[in-house]
PDB file of N, H, CA, C and O in Angstrom:
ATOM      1  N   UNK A   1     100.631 104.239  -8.889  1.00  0.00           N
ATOM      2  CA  UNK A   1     100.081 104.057  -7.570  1.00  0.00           C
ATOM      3  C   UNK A   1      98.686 104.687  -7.521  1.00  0.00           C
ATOM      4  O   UNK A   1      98.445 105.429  -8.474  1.00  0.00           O
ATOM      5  N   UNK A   2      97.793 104.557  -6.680  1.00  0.00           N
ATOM      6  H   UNK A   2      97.989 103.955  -5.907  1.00  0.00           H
ATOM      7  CA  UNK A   2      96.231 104.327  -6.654  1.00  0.00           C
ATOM      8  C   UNK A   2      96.408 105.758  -5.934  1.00  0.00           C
ATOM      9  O   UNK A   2      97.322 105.972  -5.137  1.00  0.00           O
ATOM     10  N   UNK A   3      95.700 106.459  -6.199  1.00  0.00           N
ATOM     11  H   UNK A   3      94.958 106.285  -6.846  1.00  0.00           H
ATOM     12  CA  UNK A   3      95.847 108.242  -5.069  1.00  0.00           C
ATOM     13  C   UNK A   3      93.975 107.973  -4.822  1.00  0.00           C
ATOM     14  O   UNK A   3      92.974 108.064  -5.532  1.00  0.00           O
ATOM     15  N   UNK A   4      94.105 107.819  -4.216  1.00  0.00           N
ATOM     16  H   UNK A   4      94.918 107.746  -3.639  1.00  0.00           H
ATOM     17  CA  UNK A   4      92.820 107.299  -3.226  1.00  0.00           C
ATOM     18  C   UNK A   4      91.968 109.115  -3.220  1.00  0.00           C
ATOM     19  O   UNK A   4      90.809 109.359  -3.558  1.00  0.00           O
ATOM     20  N   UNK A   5      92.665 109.776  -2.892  1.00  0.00           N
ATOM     21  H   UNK A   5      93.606 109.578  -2.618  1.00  0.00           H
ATOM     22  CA  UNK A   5      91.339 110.995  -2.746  1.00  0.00           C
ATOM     23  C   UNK A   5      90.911 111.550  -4.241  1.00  0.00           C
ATOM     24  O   UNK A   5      90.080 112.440  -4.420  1.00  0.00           O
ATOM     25  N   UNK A   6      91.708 110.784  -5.389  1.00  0.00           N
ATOM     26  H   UNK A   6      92.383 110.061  -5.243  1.00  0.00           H
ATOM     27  CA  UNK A   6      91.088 111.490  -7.059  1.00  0.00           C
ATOM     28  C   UNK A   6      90.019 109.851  -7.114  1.00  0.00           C
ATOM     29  O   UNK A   6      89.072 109.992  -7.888  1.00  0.00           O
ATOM     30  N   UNK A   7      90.058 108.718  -6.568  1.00  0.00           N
ATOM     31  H   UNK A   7      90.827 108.603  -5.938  1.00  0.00           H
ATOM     32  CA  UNK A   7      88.908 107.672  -6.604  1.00  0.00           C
ATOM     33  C   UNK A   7      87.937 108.042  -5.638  1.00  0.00           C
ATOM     34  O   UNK A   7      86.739 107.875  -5.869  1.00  0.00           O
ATOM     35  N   UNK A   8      88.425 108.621  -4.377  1.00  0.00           N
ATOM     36  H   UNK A   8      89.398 108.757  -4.189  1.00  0.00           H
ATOM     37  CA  UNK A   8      87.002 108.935  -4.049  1.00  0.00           C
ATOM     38  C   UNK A   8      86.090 109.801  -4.248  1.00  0.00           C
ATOM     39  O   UNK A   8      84.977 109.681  -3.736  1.00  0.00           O
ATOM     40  N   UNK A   9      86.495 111.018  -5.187  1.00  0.00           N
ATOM     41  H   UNK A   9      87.399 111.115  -5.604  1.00  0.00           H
ATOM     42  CA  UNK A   9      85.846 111.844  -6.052  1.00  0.00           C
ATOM     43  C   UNK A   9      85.420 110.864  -7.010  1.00  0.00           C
ATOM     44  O   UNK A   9      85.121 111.742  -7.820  1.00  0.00           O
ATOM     45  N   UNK A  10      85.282 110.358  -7.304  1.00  0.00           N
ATOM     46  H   UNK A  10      85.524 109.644  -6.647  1.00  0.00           H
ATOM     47  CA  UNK A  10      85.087 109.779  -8.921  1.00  0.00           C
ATOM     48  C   UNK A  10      83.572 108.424  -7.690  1.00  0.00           C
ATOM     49  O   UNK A  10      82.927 107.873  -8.582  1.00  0.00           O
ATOM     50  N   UNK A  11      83.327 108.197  -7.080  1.00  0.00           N
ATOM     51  H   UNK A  11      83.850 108.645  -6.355  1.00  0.00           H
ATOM     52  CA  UNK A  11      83.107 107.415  -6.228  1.00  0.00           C
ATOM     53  C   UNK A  11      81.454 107.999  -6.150  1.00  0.00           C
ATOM     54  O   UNK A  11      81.222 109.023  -5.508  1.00  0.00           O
ATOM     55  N   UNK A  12      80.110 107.095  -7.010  1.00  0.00           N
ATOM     56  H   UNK A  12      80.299 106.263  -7.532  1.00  0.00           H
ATOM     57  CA  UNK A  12      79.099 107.318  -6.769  1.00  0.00           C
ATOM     58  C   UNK A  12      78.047 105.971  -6.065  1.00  0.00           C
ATOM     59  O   UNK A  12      77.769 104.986  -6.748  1.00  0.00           O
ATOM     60  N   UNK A  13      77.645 106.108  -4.898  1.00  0.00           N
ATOM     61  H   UNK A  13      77.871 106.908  -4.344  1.00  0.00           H
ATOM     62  CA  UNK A  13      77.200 105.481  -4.135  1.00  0.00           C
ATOM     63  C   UNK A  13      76.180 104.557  -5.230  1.00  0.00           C
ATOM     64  O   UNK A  13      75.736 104.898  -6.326  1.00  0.00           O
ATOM     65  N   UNK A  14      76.050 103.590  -4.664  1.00  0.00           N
ATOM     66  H   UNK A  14      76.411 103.313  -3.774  1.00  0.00           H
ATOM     67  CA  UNK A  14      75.257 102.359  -5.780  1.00  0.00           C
ATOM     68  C   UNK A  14      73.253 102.518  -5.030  1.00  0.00           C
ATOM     69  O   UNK A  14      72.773 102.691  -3.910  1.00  0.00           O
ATOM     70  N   UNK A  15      72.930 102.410  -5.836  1.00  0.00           N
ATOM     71  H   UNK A  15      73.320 102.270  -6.746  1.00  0.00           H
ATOM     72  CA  UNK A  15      71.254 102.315  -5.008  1.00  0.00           C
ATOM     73  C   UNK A  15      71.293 101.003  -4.297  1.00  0.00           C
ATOM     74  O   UNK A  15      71.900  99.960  -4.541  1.00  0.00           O
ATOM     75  N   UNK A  16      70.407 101.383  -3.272  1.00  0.00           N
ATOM     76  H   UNK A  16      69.914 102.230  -3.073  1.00  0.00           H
ATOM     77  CA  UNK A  16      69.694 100.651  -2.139  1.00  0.00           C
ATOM     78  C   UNK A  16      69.260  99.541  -2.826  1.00  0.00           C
ATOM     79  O   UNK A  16      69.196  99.808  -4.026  1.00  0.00           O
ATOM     80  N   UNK A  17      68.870  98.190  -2.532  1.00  0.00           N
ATOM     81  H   UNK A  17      68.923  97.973  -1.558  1.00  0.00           H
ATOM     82  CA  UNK A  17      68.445  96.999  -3.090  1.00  0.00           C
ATOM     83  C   UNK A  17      67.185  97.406  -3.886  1.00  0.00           C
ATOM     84  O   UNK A  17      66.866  97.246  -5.064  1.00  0.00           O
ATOM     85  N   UNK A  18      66.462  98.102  -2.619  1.00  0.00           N
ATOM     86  H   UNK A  18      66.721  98.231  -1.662  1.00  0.00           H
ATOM     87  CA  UNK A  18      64.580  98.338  -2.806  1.00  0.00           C
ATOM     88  C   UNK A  18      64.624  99.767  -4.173  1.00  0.00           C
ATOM     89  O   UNK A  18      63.754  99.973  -5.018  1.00  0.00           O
ATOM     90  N   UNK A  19      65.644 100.377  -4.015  1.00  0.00           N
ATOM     91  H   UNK A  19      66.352 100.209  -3.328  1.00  0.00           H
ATOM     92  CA  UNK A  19      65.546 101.313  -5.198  1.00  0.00           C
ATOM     93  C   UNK A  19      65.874 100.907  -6.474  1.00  0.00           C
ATOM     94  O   UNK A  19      65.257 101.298  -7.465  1.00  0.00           O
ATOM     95  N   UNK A  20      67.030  99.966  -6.519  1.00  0.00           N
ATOM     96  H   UNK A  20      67.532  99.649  -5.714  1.00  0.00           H
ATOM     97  CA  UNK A  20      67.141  99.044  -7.612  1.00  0.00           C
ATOM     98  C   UNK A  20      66.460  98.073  -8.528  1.00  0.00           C
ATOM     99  O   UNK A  20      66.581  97.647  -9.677  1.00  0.00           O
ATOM    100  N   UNK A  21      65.396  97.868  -7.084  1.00  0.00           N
ATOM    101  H   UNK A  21      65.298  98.214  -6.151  1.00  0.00           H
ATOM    102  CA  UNK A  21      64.411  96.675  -7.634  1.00  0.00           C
ATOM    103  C   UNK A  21      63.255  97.516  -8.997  1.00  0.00           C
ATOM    104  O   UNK A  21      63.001  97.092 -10.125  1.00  0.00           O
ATOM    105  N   UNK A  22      62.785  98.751  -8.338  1.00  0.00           N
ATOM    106  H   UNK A  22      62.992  99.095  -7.422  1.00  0.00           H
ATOM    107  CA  UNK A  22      61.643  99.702  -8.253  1.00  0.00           C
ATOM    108  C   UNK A  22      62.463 100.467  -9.478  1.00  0.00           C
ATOM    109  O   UNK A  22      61.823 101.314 -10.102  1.00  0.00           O
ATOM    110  N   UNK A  23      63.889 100.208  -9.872  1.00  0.00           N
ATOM    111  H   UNK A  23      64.409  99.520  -9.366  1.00  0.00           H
ATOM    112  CA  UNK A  23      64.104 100.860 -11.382  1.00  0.00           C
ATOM    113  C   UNK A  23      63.948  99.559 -12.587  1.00  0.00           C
ATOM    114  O   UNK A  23      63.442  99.724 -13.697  1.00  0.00           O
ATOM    115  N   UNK A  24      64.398  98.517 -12.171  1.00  0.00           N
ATOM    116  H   UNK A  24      64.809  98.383 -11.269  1.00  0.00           H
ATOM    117  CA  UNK A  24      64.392  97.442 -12.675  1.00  0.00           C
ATOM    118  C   UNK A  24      62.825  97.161 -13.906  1.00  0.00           C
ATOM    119  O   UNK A  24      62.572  97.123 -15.110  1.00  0.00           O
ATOM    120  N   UNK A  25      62.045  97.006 -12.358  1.00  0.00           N
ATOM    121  H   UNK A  25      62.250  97.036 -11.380  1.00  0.00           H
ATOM    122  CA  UNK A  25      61.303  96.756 -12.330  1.00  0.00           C
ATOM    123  C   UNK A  25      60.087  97.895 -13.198  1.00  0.00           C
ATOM    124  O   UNK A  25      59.185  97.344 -13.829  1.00  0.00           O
ATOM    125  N   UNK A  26      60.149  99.567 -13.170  1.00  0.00           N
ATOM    126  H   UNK A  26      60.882 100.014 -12.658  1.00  0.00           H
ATOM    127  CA  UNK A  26      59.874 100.121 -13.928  1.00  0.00           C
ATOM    128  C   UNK A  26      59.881 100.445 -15.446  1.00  0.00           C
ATOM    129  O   UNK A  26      59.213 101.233 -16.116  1.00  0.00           O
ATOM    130  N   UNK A  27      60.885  99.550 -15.764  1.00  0.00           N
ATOM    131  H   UNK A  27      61.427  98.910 -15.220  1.00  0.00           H
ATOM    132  CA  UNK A  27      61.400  99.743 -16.967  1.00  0.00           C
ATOM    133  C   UNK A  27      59.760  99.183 -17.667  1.00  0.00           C
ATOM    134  O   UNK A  27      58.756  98.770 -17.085  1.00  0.00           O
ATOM    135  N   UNK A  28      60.008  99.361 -18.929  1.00  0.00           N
ATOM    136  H   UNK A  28      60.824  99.696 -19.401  1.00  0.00           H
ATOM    137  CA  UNK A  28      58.684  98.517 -19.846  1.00  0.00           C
ATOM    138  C   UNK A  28      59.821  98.172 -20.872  1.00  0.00           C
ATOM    139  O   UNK A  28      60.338  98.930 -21.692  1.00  0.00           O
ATOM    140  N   UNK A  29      60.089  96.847 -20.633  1.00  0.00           N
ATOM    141  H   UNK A  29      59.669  96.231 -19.967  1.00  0.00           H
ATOM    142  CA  UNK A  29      60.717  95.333 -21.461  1.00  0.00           C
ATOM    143  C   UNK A  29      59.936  94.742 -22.268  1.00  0.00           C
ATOM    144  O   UNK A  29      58.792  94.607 -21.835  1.00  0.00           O
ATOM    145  N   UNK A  30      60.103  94.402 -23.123  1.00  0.00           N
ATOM    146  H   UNK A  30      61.032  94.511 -23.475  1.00  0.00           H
ATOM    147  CA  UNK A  30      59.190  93.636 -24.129  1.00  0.00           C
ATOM    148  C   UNK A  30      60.517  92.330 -23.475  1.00  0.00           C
ATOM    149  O   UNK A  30      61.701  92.494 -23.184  1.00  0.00           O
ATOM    150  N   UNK A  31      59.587  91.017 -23.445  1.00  0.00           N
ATOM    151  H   UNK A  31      58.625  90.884 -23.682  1.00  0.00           H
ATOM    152  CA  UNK A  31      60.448  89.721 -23.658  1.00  0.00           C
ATOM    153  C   UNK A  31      59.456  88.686 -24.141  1.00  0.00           C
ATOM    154  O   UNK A  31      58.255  88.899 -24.301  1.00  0.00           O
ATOM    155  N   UNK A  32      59.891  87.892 -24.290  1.00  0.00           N
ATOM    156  H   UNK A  32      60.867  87.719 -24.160  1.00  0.00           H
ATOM    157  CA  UNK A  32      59.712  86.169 -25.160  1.00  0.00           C
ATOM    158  C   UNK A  32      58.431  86.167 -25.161  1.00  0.00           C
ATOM    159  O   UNK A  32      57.847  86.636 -26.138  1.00  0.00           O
ATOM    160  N   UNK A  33      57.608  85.567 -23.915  1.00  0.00           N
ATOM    161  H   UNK A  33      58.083  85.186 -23.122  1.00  0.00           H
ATOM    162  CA  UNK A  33      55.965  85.494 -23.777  1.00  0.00           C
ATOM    163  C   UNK A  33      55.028  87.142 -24.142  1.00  0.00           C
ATOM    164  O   UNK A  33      53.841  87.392 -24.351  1.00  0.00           O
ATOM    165  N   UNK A  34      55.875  87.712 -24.095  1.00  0.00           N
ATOM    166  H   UNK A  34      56.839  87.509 -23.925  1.00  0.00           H
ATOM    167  CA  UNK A  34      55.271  88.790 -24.629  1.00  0.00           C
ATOM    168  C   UNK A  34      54.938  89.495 -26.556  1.00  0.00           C
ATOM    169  O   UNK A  34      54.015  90.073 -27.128  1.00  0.00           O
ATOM    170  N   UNK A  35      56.488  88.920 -26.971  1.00  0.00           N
ATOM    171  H   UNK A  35      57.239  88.450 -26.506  1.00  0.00           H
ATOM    172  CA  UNK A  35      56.285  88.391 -28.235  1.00  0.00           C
ATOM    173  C   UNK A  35      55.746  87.776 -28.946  1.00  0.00           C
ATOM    174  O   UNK A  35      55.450  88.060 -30.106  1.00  0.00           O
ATOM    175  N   UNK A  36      55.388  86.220 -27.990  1.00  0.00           N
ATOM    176  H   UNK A  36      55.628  85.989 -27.047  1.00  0.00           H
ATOM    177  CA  UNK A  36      54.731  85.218 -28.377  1.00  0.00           C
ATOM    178  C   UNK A  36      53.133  86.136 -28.721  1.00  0.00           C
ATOM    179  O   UNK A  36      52.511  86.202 -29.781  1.00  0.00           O
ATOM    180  N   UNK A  37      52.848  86.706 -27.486  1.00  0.00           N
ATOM    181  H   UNK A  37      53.354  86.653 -26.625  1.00  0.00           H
ATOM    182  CA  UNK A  37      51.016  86.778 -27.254  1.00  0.00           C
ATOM    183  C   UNK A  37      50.947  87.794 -28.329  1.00  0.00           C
ATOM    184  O   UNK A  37      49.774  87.756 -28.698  1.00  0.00           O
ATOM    185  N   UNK A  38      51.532  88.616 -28.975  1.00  0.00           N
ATOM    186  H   UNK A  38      52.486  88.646 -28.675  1.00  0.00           H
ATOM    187  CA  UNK A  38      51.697  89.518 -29.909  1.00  0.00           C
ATOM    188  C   UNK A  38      51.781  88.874 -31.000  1.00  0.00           C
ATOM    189  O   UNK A  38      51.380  89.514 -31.971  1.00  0.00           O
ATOM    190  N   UNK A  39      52.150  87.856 -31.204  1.00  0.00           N
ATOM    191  H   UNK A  39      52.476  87.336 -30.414  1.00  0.00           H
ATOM    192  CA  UNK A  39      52.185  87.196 -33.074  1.00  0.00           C
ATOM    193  C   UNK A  39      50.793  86.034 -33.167  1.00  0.00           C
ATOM    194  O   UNK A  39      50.318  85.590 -34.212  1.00  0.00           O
ATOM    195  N   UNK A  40      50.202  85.629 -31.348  1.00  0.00           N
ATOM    196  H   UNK A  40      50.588  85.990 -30.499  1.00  0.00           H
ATOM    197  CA  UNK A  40      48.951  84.972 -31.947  1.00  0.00           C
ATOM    198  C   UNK A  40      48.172  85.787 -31.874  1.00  0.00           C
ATOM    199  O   UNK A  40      47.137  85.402 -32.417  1.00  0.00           O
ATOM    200  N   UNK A  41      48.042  87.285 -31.268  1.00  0.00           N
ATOM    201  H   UNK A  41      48.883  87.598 -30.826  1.00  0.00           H
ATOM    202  CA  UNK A  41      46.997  88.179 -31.765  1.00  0.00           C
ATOM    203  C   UNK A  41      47.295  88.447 -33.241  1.00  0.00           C
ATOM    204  O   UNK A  41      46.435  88.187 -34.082  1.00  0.00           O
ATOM    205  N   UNK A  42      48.428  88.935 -33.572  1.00  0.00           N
ATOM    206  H   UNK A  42      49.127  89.147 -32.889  1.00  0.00           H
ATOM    207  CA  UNK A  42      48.169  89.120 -34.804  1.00  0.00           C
ATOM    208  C   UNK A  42      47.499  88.084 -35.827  1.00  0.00           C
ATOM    209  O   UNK A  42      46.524  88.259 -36.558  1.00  0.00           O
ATOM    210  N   UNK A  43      48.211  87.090 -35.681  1.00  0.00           N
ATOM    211  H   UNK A  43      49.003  86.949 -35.086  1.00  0.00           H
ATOM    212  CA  UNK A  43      47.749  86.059 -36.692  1.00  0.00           C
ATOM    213  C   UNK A  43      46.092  85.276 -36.025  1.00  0.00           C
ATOM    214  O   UNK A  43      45.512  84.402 -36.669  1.00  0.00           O
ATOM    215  N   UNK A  44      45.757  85.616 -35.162  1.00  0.00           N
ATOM    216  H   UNK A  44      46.228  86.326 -34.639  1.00  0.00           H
ATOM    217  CA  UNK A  44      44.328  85.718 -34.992  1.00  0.00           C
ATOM    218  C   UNK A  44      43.675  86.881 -35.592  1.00  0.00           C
ATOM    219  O   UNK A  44      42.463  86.714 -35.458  1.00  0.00           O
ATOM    220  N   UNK A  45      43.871  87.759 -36.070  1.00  0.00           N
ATOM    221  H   UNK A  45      44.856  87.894 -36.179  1.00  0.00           H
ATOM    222  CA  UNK A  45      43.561  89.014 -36.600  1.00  0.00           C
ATOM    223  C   UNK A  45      43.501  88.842 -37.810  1.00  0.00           C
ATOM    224  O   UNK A  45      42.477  89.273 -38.340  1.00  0.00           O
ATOM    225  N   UNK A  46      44.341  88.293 -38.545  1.00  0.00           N
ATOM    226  H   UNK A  46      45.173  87.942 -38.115  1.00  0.00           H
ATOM    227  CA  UNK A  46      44.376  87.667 -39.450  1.00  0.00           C
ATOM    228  C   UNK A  46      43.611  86.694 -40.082  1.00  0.00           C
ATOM    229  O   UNK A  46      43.107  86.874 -41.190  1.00  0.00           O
ATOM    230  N   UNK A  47      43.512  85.795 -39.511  1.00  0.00           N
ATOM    231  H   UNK A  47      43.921  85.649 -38.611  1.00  0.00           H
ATOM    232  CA  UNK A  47      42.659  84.728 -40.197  1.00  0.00           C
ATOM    233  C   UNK A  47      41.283  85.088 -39.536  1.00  0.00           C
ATOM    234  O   UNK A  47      40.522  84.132 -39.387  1.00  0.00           O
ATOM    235  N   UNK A  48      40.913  86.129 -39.182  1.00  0.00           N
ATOM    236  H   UNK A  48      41.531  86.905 -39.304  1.00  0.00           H
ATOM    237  CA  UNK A  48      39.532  86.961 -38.990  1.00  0.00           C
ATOM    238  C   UNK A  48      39.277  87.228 -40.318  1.00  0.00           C
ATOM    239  O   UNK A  48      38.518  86.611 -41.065  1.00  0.00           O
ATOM    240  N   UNK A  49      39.962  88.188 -40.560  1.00  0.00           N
ATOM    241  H   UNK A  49      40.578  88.689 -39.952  1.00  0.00           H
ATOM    242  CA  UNK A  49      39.824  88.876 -41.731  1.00  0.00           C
ATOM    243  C   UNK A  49      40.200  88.047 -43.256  1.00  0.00           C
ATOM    244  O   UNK A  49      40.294  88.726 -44.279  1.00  0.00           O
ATOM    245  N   UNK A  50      40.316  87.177 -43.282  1.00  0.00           N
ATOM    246  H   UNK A  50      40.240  86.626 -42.451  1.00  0.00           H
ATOM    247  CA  UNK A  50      39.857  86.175 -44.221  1.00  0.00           C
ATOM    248  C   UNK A  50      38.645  85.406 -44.452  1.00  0.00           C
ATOM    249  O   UNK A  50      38.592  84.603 -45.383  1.00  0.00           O
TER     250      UNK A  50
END
């Protein structure tokens, strides 16, 4: 059976939408188009230096 006052100890409030967004959103992600612009600098760097 569920004893409700050892879950509501255990029970940590979730962030606000706007605080969620603003962690989300802080992070520094590398993704896809960001990869991309990183392999034609390189390989522009590259065929410089040839």
């Amino acid at each position: 059976m569920i004893n409700f006052e050892e879950e509501l100890k255990k029970f940590h409030p979730s962030l606000e939408v706007e605080d969620a967004a603003e962690a989300i959103y802080n992070q520094d992600l590398t993704d896809v188009a960001d990869l991309l612009i990183k392999m034609i600098v390189e390989a522009e760097e590259m065929e410089e230096k040839k």
